[in-house]
N, C-alpha and C positions, 0 to 999 in steps of 0.2 A: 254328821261325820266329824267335825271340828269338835264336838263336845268328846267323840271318842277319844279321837290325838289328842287332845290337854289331858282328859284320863291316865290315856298311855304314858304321852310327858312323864306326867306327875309322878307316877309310878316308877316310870325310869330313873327319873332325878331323887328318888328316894333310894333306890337300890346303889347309884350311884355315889351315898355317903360315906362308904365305905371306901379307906386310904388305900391303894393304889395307883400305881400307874396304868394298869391295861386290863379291861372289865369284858366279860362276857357273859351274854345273857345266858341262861341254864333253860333253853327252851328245846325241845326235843327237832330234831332235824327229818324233815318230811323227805318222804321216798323222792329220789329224781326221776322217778319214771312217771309221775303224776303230778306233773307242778301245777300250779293255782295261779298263774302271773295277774298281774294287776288290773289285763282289761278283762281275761276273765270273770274277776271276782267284780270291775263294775259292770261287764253284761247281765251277772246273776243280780244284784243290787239293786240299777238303774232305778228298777220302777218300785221297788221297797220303800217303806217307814223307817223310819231312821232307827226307831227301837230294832226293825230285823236287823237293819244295815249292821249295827253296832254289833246283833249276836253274830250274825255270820262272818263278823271282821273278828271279835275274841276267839269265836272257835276257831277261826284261821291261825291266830298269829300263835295262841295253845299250842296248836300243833304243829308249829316248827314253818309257817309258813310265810316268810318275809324272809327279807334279801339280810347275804349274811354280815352287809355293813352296816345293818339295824340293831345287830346282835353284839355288836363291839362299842365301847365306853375309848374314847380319848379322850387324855387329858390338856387342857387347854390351861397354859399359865397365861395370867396378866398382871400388871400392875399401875396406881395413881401416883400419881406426887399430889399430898394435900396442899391448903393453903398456908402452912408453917414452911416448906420444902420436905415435908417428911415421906421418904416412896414408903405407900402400903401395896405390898403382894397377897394375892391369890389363884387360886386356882379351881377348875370347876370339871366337870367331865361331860362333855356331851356326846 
C-alpha cells in the first residue's frame, strides 16, 4: 500500500506544476448514496495481495472515491536565508 501512495504522490506532485494558486483534482465525484469509507475498503483488502490491494484502491480513487480534501491542491509559500544573507523563496503545492 505505501508503494501505491508514493505512486499517487508522484502523480499528484506532477499535476501540481501547474502555476496557480488553488488546484483541484478533475476526478468524477461518486453517488452519496453509496460511499466506500475507509474501513470499508480495508474490510474488503485486509486479506489481499498487495497487487489487488493497489487495483481496487485505483478503481476507487478513478471513481471519485476519496475525501474531498484529497482533491484540493494548497499552496504553501516558504523561504531560506543562504549563507551570503541572501532570502531564496518558494513555493510548492500539496
Amino acid at each position: 500500500m505505501l508503494k501505491y501512495c508514493c505512486y499517487i504522490l508522484l502523480i499528484i506532485n506532477c499535476i501540481a506544476c501547474t502555476p496557480s494558486k488553488y488546484f483541484k483534482l478533475l476526478i468524477e465525484k461518486q453517488a452519496s448514496n453509496n460511499p466506500f469509507t475507509g474501513t470499508a475498503f480495508y474490510k474488503t483488502v485486509v486479506s489481499s495481495a498487495w497487487q489487488q490491494r493497489d487495483s481496487i484502491a485505483v478503481t476507487a480513487i478513478i471513481a471519485g472515491n476519496m475525501p474531498d480534501f484529497l482533491k484540493r491542491f494548497v499552496r504553501i509559500n516558504t523561504s531560506i536565508i543562504d549563507s551570503s544573507g541572501k532570502t531564496i523563496s518558494a513555493y510548492y503545492f500539496v
